[in-house]
N, C-alpha and C positions, 0 to 999 in steps of 0.2 A: 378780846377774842375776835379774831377775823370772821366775817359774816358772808358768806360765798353763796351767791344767787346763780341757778341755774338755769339755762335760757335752752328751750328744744327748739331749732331748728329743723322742720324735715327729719331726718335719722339721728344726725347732730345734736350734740350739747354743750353751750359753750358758760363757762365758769367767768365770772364776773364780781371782782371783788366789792364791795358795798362801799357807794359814795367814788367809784370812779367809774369811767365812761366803755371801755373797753376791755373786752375779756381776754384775760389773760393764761386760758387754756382752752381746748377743743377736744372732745370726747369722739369718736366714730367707731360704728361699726368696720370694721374687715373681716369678712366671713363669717367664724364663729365666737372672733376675740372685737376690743374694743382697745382702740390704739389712743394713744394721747399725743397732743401735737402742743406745741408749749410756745404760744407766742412771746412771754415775758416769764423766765421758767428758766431749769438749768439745763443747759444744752447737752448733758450727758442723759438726760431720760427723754430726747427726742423719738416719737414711735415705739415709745415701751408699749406693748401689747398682753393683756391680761384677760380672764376669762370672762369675770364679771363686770356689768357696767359699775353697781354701788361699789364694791372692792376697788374699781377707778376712781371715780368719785372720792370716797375716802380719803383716799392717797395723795390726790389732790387739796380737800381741804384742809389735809395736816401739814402738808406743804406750803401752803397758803398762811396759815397758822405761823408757823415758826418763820416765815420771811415778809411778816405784813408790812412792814418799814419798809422796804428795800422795793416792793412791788408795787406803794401810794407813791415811790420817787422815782419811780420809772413810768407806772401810770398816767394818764393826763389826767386831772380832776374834773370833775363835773361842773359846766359854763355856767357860767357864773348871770343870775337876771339881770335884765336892765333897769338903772335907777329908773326910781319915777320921776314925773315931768316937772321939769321947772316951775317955780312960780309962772313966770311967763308965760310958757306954755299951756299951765294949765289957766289961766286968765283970757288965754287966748279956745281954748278947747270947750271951756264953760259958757264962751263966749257964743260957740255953735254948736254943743250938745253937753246940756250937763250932765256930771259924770263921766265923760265919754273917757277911755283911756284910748291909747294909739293902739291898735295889736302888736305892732314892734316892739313897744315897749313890755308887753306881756311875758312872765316867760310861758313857755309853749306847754307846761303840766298845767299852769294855770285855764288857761284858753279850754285843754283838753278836758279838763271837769265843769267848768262853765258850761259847756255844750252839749 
């Protein structure tokens, strides 16, 4: 089952399939309706406009549902970390702080719970 994460922007909400990097829909107010903008999506329900946001929502992750193949092969995956350091390197690294990893080398979730 497709696992669809909701991101608020501002007024905005953008739909982001799990395990790839970019959302592949956009929720918005207009007036008193809320419209759907389909960046990776079927070009026929471009600007469908409906009352409610959940009822959008919905709609969305049934959609999402029955095309999850087709939307991880058009999706970019999520980058991939960097290996860790060479023997070398790290002989060299231990050499002037043991333990030390490069930040480079981190991926960047790592760093962020570190800190």
């Amino acid at each position: 089952m497709a696992m669809v994460h909701w991101v608020q922007m501002g007024e905005r909400q953008y739909a982001i399939l799990e395990g790839t990097t970019r959302a592949f829909a956009r929720v918005s107010p207009q007036g008193d309706r809320w419209v759907v903008r389909w960046r990776y999506g079927p070009k026929a329900g471009q600007g469908m406009a409906l009352k409610g946001v959940s009822l959008m929502q919905r709609m969305i992750m049934r959609w999402a549902e029955h095309n999850e193949a087709s939307l991880r092969k058009r999706i970019p995956a999520a980058s991939k970390p960097y290996e860790p350091p060479t023997a070398q390197e790290r002989y060299f690294y231990d050499a002037v702080w043991p333990g030390y990893v490069p930040a480079h080398r981190r991926p960047r979730r790592m760093n962020r719970e570190n800190h």
